[in-house]
N, C-alpha and C positions, 0 to 999 in steps of 0.2 A: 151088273151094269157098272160100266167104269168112267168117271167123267174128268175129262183133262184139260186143267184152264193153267193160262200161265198170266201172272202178277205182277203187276210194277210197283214195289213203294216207290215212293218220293219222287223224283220227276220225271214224268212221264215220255217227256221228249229231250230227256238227256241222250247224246250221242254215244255213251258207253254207261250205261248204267249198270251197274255187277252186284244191283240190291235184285236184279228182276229173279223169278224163281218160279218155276213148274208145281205146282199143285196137283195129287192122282185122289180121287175118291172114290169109295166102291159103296151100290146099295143094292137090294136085292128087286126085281121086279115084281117076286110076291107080293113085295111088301104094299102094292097097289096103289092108285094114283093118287089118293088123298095125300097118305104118309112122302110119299116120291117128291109131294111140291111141297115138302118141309125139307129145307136144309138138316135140321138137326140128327135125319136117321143117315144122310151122306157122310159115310165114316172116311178121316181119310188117311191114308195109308202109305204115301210117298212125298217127298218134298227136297224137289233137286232143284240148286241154282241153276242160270239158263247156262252161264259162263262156263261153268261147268261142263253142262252137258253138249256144250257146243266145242269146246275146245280140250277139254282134257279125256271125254270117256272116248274112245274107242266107235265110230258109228254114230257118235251122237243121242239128239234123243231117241229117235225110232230104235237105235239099239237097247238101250234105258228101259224102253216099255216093253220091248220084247221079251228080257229078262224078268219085269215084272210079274207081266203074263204069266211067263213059263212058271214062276212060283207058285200059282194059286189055278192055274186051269188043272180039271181035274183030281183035287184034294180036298181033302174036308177040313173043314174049319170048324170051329167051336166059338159059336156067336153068343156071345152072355147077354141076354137081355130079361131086365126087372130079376135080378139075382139066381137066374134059372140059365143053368146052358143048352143050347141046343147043335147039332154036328150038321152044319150043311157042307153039299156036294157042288163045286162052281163048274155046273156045265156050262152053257156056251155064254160068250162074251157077247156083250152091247157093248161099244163105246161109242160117247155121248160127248161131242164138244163142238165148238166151233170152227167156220171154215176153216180159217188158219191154224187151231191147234191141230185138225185133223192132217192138215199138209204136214207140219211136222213130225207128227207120231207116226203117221201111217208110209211117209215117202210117197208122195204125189206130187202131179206140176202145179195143181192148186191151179186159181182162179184167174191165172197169168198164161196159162198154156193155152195148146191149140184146142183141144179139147178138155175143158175145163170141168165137167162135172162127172164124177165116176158112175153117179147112179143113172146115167142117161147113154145109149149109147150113141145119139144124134144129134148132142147137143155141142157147137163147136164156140169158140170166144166171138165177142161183140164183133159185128161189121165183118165176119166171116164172109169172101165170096160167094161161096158155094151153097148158101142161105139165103133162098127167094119166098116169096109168099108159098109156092106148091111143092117145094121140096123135100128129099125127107130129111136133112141134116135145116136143124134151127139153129136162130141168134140165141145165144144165152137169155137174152131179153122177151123172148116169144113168152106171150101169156095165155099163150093157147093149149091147156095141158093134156088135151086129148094128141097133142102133135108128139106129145115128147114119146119117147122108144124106150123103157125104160129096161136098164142093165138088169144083169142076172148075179147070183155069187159066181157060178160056173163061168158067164164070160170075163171078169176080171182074174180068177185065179188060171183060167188057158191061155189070158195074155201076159200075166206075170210067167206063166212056164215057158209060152213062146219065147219074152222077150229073152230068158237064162238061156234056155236053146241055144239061140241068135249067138248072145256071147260065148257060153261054151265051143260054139264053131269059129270064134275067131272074128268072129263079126261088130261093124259097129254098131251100135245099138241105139247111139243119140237121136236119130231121125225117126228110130220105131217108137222110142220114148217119146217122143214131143206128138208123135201122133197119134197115139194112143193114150195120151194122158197120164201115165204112169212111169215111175222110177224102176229099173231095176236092182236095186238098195240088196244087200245078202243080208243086213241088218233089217230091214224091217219086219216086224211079224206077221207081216201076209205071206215072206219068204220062208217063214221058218214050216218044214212041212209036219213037225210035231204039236204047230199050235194051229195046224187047219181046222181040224175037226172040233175045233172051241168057237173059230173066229169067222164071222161070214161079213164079206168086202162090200156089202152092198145090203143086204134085209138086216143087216147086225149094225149100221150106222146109223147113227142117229144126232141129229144137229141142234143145240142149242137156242130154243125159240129167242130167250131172253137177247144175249149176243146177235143173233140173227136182224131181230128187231131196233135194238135198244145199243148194244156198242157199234158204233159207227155203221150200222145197219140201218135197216128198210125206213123206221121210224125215225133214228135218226136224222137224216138227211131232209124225210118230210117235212121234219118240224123246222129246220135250220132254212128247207126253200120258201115255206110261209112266212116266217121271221125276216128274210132277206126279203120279200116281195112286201112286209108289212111295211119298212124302213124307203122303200125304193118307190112303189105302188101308191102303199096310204098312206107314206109320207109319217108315219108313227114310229118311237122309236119306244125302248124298253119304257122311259121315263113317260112315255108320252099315256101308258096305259099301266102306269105303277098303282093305280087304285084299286083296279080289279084284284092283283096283289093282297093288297091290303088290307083289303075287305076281311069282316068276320064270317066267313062263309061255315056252313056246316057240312062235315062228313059224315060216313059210316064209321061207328068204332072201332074197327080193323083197320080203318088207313088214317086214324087222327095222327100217330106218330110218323107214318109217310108223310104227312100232309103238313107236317110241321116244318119241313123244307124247302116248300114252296116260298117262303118271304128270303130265305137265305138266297137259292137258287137265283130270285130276278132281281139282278142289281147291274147296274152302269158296269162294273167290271166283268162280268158276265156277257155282258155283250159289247166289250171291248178285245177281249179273249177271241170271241167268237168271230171277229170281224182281221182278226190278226192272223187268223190259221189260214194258211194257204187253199184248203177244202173246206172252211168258212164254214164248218160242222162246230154246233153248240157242243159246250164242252159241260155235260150233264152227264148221272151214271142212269142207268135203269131206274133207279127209284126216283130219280128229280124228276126225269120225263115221264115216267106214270103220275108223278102225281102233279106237275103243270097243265099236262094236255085239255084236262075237262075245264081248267079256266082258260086257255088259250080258243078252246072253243067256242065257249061264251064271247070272248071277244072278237071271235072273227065272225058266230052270229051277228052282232051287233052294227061289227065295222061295215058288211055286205048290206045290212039295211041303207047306210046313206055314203058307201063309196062303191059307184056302178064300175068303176074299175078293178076293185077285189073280188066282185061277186065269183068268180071263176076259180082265184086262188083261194079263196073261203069254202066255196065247195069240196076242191081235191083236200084241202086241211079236214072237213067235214069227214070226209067221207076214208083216209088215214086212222081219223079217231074213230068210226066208225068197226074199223078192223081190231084196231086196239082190245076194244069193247069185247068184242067177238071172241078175241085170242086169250085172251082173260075169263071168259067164261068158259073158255074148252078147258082152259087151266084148271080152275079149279070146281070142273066137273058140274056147273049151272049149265045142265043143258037134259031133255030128256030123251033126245032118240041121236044118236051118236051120225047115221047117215044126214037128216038135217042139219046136225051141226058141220057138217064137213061141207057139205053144200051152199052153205052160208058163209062159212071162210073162204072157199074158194072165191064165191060171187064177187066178195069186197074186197079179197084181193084183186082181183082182175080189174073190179073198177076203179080203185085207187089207183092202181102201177098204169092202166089206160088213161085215165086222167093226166094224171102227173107227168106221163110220155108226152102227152098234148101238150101240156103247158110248158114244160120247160124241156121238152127233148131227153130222146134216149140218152144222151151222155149222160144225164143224171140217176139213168137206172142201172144198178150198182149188180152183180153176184150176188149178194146178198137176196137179191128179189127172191132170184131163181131157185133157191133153198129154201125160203120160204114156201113153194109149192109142194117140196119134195117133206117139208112140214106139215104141212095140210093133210097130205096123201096120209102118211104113217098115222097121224093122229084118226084116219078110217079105220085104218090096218089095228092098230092097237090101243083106242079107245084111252086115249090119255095124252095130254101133253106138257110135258113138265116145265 
């Protein structure tokens, strides 16, 4: 398994930042799902600036990982672990990352094209014409996942052959790209025909729940449109429910040190930040939003009791954490029949992402949603999600 995030130190919405820098780690799927949600056995094995790899390699990054690849697909390695070695063999690839590092590694149109998701063959971008209630091509947005048509490995690598074809005869190829959702890249490693039988374009990807969720993702945004309706609606602002905050509340010993960011996390310049950003998204990482959400709860419980105008936005907030809850128990494996569990993700996604559509309109349901199903799905398929 290979998983590829890219970094920003220091500031984040600097217009040329040249600290920012590509992250590659590799872990083994034996090593099975307990170990898999411990960062510690993720070893990592590459670290290229992005300036770099955007301006001086050759191809970029998708060329970057290609070459990586080619190093270690099909070789044995000698993995030392507790002073004992052992020689594994890297059959086929997983890579594991998020929407946008996948666009870049892999040469995709990403979540801006006409056809926006690889693993779907019906799925076309927001507000698509050709997307009615009974149709077989869907909005991105569709939460209906017995509708989706879901890709094959084989149909992406016969429309990567097609679109070479195309140019080897001379032909333009920009309009077959944009329709088809795909680059024609000689750099990327779907192109390379020595690293096929390693790498599969579709049952072999896999998307980062966390990012999905939690960077500027699903959860994200949730939490930022209850916050904006808290300020607007209940007329409450950070200050206005800083006691809940402050409270001596008690946790589980595993999240006492997450939990000790909570008082940092809700301050007046926290939600001055947030009200400054143009997509008015909390500027929180994955651990602040796990560990505010269950007192944000408690207070949107509270607020619905005596503001009959929240009771609505407190629900879809309800019923977000709800999912939270859920996503975190398939994490780390609290669950006992793996088909239940995937059926109860599903549920409360649909009724979160239907709610939320209610209340505040599809322009606020993001790609991100949409990945979160194709989430759901895998975690059937392979009983874990990391």
């Amino acid at each position: 398994m290979v998983y590829y995030d890219e970094l920003t130190p220091g500031d984040a919405f600097a217009p040329d930042n040249k600290r920012k820098f590509w992250t590659i780690y590799v872990a083994f799927e034996e090593f099975g799902p307990h170990m898999l949600a411990q960062e510690e056995v993720w070893l990592p094995i590459a670290i290229l600036r992005t300036n770099l790899a955007t301006n001086t390699i050759v191809g970029g990054m998708p060329n970057a990982t290609r070459l990586l690849l080619g190093s270690i697909c099909g070789r044995a390695i000698m993995l030392k672990v507790v002073n004992e070695g052992e020689l594994v063999s890297v059959g086929e690839i997983i890579n594991l990352a998020d929407l946008d590092a996948h666009k870049c590694v892999s040469g995709w149109k990403g979540a801006s094209g006409l056809r926006p998701c690889t693993k779907c063959r019906n799925c076309m971008r927001k507000g698509h014409k050709s997307c009615t209630a009974t149709s077989w091509q869907i909005d991105i947005t569709c939460k209906n996942f017995a509708r989706f048509d879901l890709a094959t490995d084989e149909d992406i690598y016969e429309t990567l052959d097609m679109l070479q074809l195309a140019y080897d005869n001379g032909q333009q190829v920009d309009v077959l790209e944009k329709a088809h959702g795909l680059n024609r890249d000689p750099y990327s490693m779907y192109m390379d025909m020595a690293l096929r039988p390693y790498l599969k374009p579709v049952s072999g990807i896999k998307y980062d729940p966390m990012h999905t969720m939690y960077q500027n993702g699903v959860f994200s945004y949730g939490i930022s449109l209850f916050l904006h309706a808290l300020r607007k609606v209940g007329k409450r602002r950070f200050s206005d429910i800083d006691a809940y905050f402050a409270a001596d509340w008690e946790c589980p010993e595993f999240a006492k040190f997450q939990f000790a960011s909570v008082r940092e996390m809700w301050t007046t310049k926290r939600e001055a930040a947030m009200n400054r950003k143009k997509d008015k998204l909390i500027k929180a990482n994955a651990s602040e939003q796990l560990a505010v959400y269950p007192i944000l709860r408690r207070v949107a419980a509270d607020i619905a009791e005596v503001n009959e105008a929240m009771v609505l936005h407190c629900e879809c907030f309800a019923s977000l954490c709800d999912l939270a809850d859920a996503l975190q128990d398939a994490k780390f494996q609290r669950f006992k029949d793996r088909k239940q569990m995937h059926d109860k993700l599903m549920f409360l996604a649909v009724r979160y992402l239907t709610l939320s559509s209610r209340l505040y309109g599809e322009s606020h349901t993001k790609p991100k949603a949409h990945i979160l199903f194709h989430i759901i799905k895998d975690f059937l398929k392979d009983g874990y999600m990391l």
